[in-house]
C-alpha positions as CSV (number, residue, x, y, z in Angstrom):
1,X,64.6,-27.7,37.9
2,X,62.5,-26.7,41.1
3,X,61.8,-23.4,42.2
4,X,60.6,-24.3,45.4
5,X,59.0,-26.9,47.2
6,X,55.8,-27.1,45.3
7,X,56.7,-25.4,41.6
8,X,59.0,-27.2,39.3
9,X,59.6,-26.7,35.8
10,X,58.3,-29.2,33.5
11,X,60.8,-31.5,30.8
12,X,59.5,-29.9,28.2
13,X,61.5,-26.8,29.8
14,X,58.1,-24.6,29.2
15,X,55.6,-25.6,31.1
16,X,55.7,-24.9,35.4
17,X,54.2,-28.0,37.2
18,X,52.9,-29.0,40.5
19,X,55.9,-31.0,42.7
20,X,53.2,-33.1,44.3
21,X,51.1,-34.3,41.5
22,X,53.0,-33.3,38.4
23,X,49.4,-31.0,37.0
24,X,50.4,-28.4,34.8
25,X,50.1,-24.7,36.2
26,X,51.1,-22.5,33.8
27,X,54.0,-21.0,31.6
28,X,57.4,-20.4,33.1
29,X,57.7,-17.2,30.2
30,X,54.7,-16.0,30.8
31,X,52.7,-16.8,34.0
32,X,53.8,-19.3,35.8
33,X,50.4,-19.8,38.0
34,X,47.8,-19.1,35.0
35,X,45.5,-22.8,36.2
36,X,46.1,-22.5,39.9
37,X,42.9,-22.1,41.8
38,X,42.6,-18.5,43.5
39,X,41.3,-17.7,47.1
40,X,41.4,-14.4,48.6
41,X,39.9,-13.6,52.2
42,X,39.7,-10.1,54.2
43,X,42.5,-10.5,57.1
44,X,39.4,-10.0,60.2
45,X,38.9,-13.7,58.9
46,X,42.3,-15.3,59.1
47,X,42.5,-16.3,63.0
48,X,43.9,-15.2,66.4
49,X,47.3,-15.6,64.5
50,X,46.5,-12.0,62.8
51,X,46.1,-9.7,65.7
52,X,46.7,-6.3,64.7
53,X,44.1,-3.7,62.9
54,X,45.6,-2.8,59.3
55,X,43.8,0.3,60.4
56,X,46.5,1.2,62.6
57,X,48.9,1.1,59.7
58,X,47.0,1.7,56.7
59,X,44.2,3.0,55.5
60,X,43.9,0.7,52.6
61,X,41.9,-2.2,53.3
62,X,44.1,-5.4,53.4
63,X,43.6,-9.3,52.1
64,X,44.8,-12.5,52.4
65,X,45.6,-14.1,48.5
66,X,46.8,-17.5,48.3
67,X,47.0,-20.1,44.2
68,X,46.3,-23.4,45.4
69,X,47.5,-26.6,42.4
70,X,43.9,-26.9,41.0
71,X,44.3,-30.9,41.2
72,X,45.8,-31.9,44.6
73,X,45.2,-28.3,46.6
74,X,48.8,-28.3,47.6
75,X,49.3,-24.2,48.5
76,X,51.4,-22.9,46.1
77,X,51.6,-18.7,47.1
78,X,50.9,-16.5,49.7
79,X,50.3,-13.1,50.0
80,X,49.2,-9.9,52.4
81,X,48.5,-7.2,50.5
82,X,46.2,-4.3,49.8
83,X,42.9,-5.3,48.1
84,X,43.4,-2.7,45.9
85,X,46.3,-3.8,44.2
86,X,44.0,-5.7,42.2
87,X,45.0,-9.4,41.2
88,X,48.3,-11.7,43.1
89,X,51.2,-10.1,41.8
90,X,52.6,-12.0,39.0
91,X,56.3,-13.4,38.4
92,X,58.1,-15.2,35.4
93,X,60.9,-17.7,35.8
94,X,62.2,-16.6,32.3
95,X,62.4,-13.3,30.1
């Protein structure tokens, strides 16, 4: 079964793997992403593509998260959130 383009669940019908390169990532009843590699930058640093102050809309400061496949770096999530928030928001496939 694939979730998406780069997650798919494993044939043991536990286990969530990478699309690309078939390395284990984590548990689809529990956390799905638990090996990928994690990488999180302030949004001043993400390029002309981000234009906008988050001052303007918040007063929280805001971050760019992203879980890479720790074998072939494929990108596997992506989020714009408050730093705060503390750690990528997680998500289970099951349960």
């Amino acid at each position: 079964m694939n979730f998406d383009d780069n997650i798919k669940l494993a044939d043991d019908g536990v286990s969530t793997v990478c699309s690309h390169c078939s390395e284990t990532l984590g548990d689809a009843h529990g956390d799905p992403l638990a090996h990928a590699l994690r990488l999180e930058r302030k949004s001043s640093e993400l390029g002309p593509g981000i234009r906008a102050d988050p001052g303007l809309f918040t007063d929280r400061e805001i971050v760019l998260r992203q879980r890479f496949c720790p074998k072939c770096l494929a990108v596997l999530a992506t989020e714009v959130v408050p730093q705060d928030e503390g750690k990528l928001r997680s998500w289970k496939v099951f349960g």
